[in-house]
N, C-alpha and C positions, 0 to 999 in steps of 0.2 A: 723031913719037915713035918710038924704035928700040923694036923688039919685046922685044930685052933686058932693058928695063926696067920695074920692076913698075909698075902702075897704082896710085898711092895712093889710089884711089877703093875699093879692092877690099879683102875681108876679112883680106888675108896681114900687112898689119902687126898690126891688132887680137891674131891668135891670138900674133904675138910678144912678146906685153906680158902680164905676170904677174897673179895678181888681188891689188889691192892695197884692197877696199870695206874702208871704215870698218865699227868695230863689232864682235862678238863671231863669233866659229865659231858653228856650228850645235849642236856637242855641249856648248859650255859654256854655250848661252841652255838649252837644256834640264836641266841640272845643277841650274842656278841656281832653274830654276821648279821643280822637284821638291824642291827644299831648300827653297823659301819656303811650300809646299805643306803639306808633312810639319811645317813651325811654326808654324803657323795649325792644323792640326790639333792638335799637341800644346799649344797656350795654349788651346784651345775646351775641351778635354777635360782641364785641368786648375783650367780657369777656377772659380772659387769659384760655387754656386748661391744664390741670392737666398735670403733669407730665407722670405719669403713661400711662393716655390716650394718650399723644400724643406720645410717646414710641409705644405704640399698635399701632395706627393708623399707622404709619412709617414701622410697620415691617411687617403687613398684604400689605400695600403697594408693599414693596421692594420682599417678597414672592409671590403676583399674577403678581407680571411683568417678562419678559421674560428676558434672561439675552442680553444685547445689544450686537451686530454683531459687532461693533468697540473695545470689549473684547478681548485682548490678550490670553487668556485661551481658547475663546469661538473660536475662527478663530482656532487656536491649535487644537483644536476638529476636526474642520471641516476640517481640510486638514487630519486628523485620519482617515476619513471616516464618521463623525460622521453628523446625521442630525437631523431637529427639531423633535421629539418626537418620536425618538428614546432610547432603555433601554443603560443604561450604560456596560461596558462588552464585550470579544469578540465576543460572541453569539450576540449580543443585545437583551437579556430578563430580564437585571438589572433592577436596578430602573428608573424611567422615571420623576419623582419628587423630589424635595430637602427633605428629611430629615428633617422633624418639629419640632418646637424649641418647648419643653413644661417648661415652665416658674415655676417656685414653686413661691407658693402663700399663703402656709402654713405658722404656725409657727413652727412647729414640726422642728426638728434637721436632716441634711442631712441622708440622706440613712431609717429614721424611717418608710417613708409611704412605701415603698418597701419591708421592715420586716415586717409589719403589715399585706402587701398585699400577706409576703409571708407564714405567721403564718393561714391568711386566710384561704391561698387556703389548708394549713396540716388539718385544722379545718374540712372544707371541704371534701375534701379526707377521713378522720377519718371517718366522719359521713358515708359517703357511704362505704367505707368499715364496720363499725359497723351495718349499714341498710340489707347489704348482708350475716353475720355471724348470724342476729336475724332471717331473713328471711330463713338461712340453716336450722337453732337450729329449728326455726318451723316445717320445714316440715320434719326432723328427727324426731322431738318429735312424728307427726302424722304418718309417717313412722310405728315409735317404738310402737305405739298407739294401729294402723290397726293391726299391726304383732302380738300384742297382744290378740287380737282380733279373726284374723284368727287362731289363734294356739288353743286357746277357742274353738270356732265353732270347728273347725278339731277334737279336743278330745272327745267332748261332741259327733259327728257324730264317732269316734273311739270307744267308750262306748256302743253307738247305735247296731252297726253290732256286736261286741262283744257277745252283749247280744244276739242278733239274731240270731250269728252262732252257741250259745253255746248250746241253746234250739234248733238249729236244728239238729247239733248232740248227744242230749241226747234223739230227738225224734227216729232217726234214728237207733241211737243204741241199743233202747230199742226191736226196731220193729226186730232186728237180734238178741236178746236174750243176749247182752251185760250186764252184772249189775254193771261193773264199767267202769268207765272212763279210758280211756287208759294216760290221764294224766290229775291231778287235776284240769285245769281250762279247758278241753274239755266241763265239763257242767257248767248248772252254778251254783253260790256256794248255793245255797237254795237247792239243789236238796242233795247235801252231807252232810247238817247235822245230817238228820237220819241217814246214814252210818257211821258218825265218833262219834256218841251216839250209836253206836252199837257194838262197836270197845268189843273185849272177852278182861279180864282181864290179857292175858296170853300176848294178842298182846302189850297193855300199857306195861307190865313189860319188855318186850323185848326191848321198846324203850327206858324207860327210864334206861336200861341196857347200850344200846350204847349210850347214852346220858351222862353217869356215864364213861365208858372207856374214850369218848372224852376228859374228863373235866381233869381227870387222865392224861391223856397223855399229855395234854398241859401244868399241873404244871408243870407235872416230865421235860417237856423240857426247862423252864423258873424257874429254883429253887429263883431266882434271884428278882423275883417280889413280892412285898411287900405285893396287896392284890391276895391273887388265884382266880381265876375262880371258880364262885359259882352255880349249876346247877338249884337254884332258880332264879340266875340273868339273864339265858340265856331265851330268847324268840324266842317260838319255831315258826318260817316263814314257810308257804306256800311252794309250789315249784313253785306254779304261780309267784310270787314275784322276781322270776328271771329275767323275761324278762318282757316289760312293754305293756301297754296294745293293740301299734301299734303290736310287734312283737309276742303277743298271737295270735292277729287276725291273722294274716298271718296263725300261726302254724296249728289253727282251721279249716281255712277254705282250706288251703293244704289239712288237711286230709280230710274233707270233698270231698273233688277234687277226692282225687287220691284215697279211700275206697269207696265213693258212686256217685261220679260223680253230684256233686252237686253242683253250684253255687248259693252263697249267694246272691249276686248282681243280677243276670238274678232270682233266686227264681225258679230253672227250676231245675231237674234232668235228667241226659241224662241216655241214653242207657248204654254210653260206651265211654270210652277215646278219640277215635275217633270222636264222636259224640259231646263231650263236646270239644275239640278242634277247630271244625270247626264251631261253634255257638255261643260260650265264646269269646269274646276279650279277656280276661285277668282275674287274681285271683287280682285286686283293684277296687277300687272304682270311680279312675279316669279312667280306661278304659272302665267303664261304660257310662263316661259321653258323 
């Protein structure tokens, strides 16, 4: 290729060729946007306002302005004594503002959103009252729970010293040459079964002698009763079983007290009444404590 000649690879044609882009200049796309600009402004700002809105506007107006001093009402006032921002009232601690209009906006039927506000607030109420009855019912239930509880414990420690006083007056008894119990549940019941396996033939018949009159004696006073009293059906009770195992203990360890001067609780034997008096707090358990 002669040097002479240009290279059509190279930039030198492009610059000889005119600008011919489709489309607008530069200064008339911005003409054009400032002109469509400036008529959307002037349609917004001549646009007609809603009803509604201009209602609103109007009444927020006539609400933040003060009421004018050339007011026939408002002059009235003020020869009353009345002055700007003061409450209304003889006191003057009335109101100090007008009373605000709240508009309904709903579709709901007059007086509904007030029923519903007022269904609310029972709903409401209900719950907290029913939050306070669950909340009772709870801590009754744990109440009833504990009490159950402690009544357990108390018995099971009632059981305990029972056992403990009974062996201590079957020790003490033995040691002063006692071979019975001055009442069946002084000792404890394992110590009397060899005794009541021992019982003579003679002493059985004598029981179930008086056993046999008793029976006898309650047909004869009740002819009237269809089945009788049968001396197989009666079951013969303890004497313990009279009183229950708080009021054994007591009995128990009374005589322990007042026969040998012995308290269960301190585990001490005194000298003498005297002596177990002024050392003993008490014949319980709680005045041990």
């Amino acid at each position: 290729m002669s040097s002479e000649e240009e290279d059509y690879m190279s930039d030198t044609f492009l610059l000889k060729c005119g600008d011919t882009r489709p489309g607008l200049a530069p200064k008339q796309i911005q003409k054009k946007y400032e002109k469509e600009k400036l008529h959307k402004e002037t349609a917004k700002k001549n646009a007609p306002i809603p009803k509604r809105q201009l209602e609103a506007l109007h009444r927020e107006t006539g609400l933040s302005s003060t009421i004018s001093s050339e007011s026939k009402g408002y002059a009235m006032l003020q020869k009353m004594g009345y002055k700007p921002g003061m409450g209304i009232g003889k006191l003057g601690t009335g109101r100090t503002e007008p009373v605000p209009i709240e508009l309904k906006t709903g579709r709901s039927g007059l007086g509904r959103d007030t029923e519903m506000k007022r269904k609310a607030t029972e709903m409401n109420n209900m719950r907290a009252v029913m939050a306070v009855k669950r909340r009772k019912a709870a801590e009754k239930d744990k109440e009833t729970f504990m009490g159950r509880m402690s009544e357990r414990f108390n018995e099971r420690n009632v059981w305990r010293d029972l056992n403990t006083a009974q062996k201590a007056c079957l020790q003490l008894d033995q040691e002063q040459g006692i071979s019975e119990p001055g009442e069946p549940f002084f000792w404890p019941a394992v110590s009397l079964q060899t005794e009541e396996e021992d019982k003579t033939g003679e002493e059985e018949d004598t029981e179930k002698d008086k056993l046999q009159d008793y029976i006898n004696d309650v047909n004869a006073k009740h002819p009237d009763v269809e089945d009788e009293i049968d001396k197989d059906e009666v079951i013969e009770c303890p004497t313990y079983l009279e009183f229950s195992e708080s009021e054994r203990l007591e009995i128990v360890t009374r005589y322990l007290r007042n026969t040998y001067f012995y308290c269960l609780w301190c585990g001490t034997k005194y000298d003498d009444k005297q002596d177990l008096e002024s050392h003993c707090p008490g014949n319980s358990n709680e005045a041990h404590e």
